[in-house]
Each structure stands twice: as C-alpha cells, then as structure tokens.
N, C-alpha and C positions, 0 to 999 in steps of 0.2 A: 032451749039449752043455751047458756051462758058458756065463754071461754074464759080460762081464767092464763094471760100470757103471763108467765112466772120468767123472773131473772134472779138471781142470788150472789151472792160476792161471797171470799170464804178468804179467811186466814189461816197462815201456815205457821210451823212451827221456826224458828229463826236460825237452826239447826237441826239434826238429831244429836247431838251433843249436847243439847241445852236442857236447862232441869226438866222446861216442860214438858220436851218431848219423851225425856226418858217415862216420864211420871204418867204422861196420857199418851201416849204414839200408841201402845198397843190398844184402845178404845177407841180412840179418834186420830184420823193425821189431818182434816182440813176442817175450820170450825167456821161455821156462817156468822158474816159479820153486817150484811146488809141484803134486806126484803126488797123485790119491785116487782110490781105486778100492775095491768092493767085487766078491766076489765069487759069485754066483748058481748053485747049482745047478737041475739042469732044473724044478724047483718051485718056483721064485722065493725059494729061502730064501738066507739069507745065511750062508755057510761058511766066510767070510775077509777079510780085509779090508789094504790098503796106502795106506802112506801114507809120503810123502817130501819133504823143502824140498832144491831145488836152487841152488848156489853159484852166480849169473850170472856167466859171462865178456864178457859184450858190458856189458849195461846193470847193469853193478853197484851203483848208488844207486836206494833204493827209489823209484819215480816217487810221489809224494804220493796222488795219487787212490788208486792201487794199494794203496797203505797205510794208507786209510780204508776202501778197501772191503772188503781181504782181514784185516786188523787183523793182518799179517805186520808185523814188527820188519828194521829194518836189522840189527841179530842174527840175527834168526833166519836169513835169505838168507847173512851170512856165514858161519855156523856150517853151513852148508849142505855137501851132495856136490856133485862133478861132474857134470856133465848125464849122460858118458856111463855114469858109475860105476850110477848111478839108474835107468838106463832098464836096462842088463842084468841088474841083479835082478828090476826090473820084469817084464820079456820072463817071468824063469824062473818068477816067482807066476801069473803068466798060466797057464803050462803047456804041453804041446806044441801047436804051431800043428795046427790043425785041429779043438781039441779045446771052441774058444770061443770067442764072437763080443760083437764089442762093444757098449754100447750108450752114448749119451749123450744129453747134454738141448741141441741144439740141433746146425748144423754147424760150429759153428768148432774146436773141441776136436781129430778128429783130422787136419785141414786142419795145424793149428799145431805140432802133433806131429811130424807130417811134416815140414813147413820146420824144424826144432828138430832131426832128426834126418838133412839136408837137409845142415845146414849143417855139421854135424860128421861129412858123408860117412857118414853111416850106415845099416843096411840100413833101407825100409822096407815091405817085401812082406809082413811078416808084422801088417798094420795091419787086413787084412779078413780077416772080414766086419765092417762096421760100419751102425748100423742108429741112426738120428736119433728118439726116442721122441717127440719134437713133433709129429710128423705121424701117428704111431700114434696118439696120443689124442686128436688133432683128429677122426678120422677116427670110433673107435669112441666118442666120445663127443659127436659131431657139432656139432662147434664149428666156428669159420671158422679161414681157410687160413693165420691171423695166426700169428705166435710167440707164444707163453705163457710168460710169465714163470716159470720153478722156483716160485718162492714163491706165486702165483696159483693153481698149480695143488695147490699142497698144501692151499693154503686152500679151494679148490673140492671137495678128499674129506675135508676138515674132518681135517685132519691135526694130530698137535701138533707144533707149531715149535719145540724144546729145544734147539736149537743153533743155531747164525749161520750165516747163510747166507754164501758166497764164501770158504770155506773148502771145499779138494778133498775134504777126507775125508766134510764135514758134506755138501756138496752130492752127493755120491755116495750117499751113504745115502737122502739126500732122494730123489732120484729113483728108485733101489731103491724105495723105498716108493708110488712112482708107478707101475713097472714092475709091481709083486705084484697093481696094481689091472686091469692092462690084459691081454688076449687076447693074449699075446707071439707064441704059435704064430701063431694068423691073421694078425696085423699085419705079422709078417715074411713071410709068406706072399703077401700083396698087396700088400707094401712098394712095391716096382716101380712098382705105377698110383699110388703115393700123392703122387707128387713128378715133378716134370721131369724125363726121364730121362738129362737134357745133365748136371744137376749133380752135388755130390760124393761129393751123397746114397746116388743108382745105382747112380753107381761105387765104392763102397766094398761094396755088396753082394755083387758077384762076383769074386774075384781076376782082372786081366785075362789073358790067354792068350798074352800078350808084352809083355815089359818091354825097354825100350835104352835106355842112358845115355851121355853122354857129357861130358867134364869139358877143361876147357882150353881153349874156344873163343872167340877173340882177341874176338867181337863178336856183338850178337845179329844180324846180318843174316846173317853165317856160319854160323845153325844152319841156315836153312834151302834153304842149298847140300849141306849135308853128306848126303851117299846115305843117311844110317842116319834121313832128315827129309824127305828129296825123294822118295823111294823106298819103296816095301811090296810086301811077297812075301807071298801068302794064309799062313796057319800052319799048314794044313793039307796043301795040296800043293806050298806051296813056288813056286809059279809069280808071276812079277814082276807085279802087278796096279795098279799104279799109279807114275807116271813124273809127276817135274817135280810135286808136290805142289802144288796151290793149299789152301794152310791156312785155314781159318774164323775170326776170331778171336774166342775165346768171353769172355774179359773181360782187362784186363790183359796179361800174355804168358804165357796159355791159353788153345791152339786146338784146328782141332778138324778133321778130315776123313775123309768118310765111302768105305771102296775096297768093293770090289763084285768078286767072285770069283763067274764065271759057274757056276763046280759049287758053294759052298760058301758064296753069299751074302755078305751084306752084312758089314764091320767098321768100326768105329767106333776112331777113331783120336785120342790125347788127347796136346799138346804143350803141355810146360810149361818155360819158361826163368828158368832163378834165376841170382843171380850167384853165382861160382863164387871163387876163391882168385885173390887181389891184383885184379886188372885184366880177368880173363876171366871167362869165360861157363860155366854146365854147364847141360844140356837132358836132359830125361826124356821116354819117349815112349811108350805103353803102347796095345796095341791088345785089342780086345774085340767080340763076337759082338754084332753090331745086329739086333736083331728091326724089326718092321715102327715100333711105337711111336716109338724110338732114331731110326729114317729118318725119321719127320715130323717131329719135333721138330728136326731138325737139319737137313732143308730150310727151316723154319721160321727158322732162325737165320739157315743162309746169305742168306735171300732179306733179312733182315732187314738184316745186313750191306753188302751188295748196292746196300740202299736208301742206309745209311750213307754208301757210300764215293761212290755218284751223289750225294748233298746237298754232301757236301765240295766235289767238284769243281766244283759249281752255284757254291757259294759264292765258290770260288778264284777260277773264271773270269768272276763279278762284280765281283769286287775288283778284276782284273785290268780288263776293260774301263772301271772307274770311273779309275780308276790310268793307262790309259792317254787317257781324256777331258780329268783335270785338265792332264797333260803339255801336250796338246793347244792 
C-alpha cells in the first residue's frame, strides 16, 4: 500500500458582489488553483512527487489574500492547465485505485476536491481511502482534540523549515515528514474511534457500498420526492427498507438517515445537494454499513435536530401571538 500526501491551494471569489461570484457562488465558492502531492511507499519513504498550477475557470483573478499566502502570481494561474486536464494525470501518478490511500493535514482538502470535481461532472469514487493526519497525532502524541497548525507541528519535532509554507508541493513534503514520525499502521487502524463518525473523516475511510446520482433537478425540495431520496432497498437483499425518508439534516444541504434492514442491520445513508448546470439541482446519495458507534452518533444528531426544529417553532408561534396582540 502506497500513500498518496495530498495538499491543494484553492482561489476565491474577490467578493460576493463580483460578476463571478454572482455567476458561480451557488456551484462553487473555492476553485483549486494548485496540485502537490507526494508519494509514500509502505515505509514512509518518499518515491515521487506532483505538482500542478491549475487555469481557473470560475474565479480567474487571483483573490489578494490568496496571493500573499500562496505567493502564486496572476501568471502563474494563467499559464496554468485545465482543472480536468490535471486531475487525469493526477488520477494516473496515483496508480491503480486500490493500491493507495490518501492522507492530508486537516478535512478540507479532499471535501474541496470533490465539489472541484463535482462541478466539472466528474468521477469521484476513486477519492477513498482518505485518512485526516491531525487526529492521528493528536491522539499518539496526546495532545488535545484542537487543529494544529502544519507549521506547529513541524516545529513541535523541531523540523527544519526550508521552504514556505502554502505552497502544495512544500506543504505536502511538510506533512510527509509529519507522517515518517507517526505509527501510520495503528492510527489508521483506530482511525474510526478517533473522530465523529457522522463526518467526512469516517467516511472517507470506507468506500460506501452505494452510490446514486442524480442531475437536472428543477429545485432542491424536488430531491427529496425523487424515490432514488425518499426510498432505500437494503444492498444486500435488495428488500425495500425504508419508504417516505425523513432526512436528518447534518449541516448545510447534508443529510443524513439511518434504515435498518431486520437480517442485515443498520445503513447509514449520506445526502448531499449541490447546484447543478444553469438553474437546477444535482444530488448525491451514498449508503454504508452503520456499526453500533455510527447509530449513537446519529441518534445524537437526530434528537439534536428535533430540539432545533421544536425552538423554531416556539419561536414562530411567539412572534405570532405577539404579532397577533399588537393587531389587537
């Protein structure tokens, strides 16, 4: 098994007032502008290495911050490849799916990949396994449950710092050198307990056991009429185990419900709705093996929710009594 350390750079829009953002904000808000990735063999050595500046098509003017942080050039972006051009080289330095699992320095990286690859309709089942190194070294080096900065932690195994950080390739090496220090085996091993196992983290560790898409849909209230959102058949026997879906909603518009298949147990069911080409909707929906853990955490949410949407309507139907007293 091969690791593939991934670092990504992303541009932003230069307002929400600006044409771009009016034009792509609801598709995209952060658009990948640079590749870096090393390559790990099973002994943490380094056998390869990638690196790519990608041409934006949405936010093509460097956003200022971006370009003090990253010290990328409005050249350099335009002298840049196509998103898709980059990523199918990319795919082929990786090597064949199954053969290497990701790792990065934090969750946004391959969240953002995904919408990036999301939006140019492209495949992205071949993103797991991916494994967040922040919570491996909290864990084996018994720190608290905080984010650590890249550069904190170089300095914490007294590293030398030879290159700049916020650059994909330097930051990819950086954390390679993070990884050479940490127990990879066990950390992946207990990866599971190390994080909540609602977020993106989890699930990138297992490829799910059913993917469904769907693209062109007029509205988001529409996805969750559509039988391929309302409806679930176990995956293993095929038997219809859940009618008229009540979705969870886990942040944003991604939800989450748990079906229950009396010979085959618990699945854990993930909906996520992005906006889709001109005016419509396209929804993702991916289902997965819930252990017992997976089921608390996600009664945990629902009931949390639950609470949510009872305050709301406390609230409403305050406003409305005050609302109808003034009338009064």
């Amino acid at each position: 098994m091969n690791y593939i350390v991934l670092d990504l750079e992303w541009n932003q829009p230069i307002s929400k007032d600006s044409p771009s953002y009016q034009k792509f904000g609801n598709y995209l808000t952060s658009e990948i502008i640079q590749f870096g990735a090393v390559k790990l063999d099973s002994s943490k050595k380094i056998v390869d290495s990638f690196r790519s500046v990608v041409a934006p098509k949405c936010y093509r003017k460097l956003q200022h911050h971006v370009k003090r942080l990253t010290s990328l050039t409005q050249r350099d972006i335009d002298c840049g490849l196509p998103f898709p051009v980059i990523v199918n080289r990319f795919r082929k330095w990786c090597g064949p799916e199954g053969s290497y699992a990701f790792l990065t320095w934090g969750y946004d990286d391959i969240p953002a990949l995904e919408t990036n690859l999301s939006f140019y309709q492209m495949d992205i089942s071949w993103l797991n396994p991916w494994y967040n190194l922040q919570v491996i070294f909290n864990k084996q080096e018994e720190q608290d449950e905080n984010q650590k900065s890249l550069s904190s932690v170089i300095e914490y195994y007294h590293l030398q710092q030879n290159n700049q950080f916020h650059d994909a390739l330097n930051d990819a090496r950086y954390t390679a050198m993070v990884a050479a220090r940490l127990d990879l085996e066990n950390g992946i091993a207990i990866y599971p307990t190390l994080v909540n196992p609602l977020i993106l983290g989890v699930k990138g560790v297992v490829p799910p056991l059913e993917t469904v898409r769907a693209q062109e849909i007029p509205n988001k209230k529409a996805v969750f009429l559509m039988p391929e959102f309302s409806e679930f058949s176990c995956p293993v026997c095929h038997q219809t185990i859940a009618h008229g879906i009540q979705w969870v909603r886990q942040s944003g518009d991604k939800h989450l419900f748990l079906a229950s298949c009396p010979e085959h147990g618990n699945f854990l069911l993930r909906l996520r709705i992005l906006k889709g080409c001109g005016e419509t909707f396209m929804a993702l929906r991916t289902a997965e093996q819930a252990d017992r853990e997976i089921e608390e955490a996600y009664r945990l949410r629902e009931a949390k929710e639950l609470e949510r949407a009872e305050l709301l309507k406390s609230k409403k139907n305050t406003k409305s009594d005050e609302k109808d007293e003034d009338n009064g």
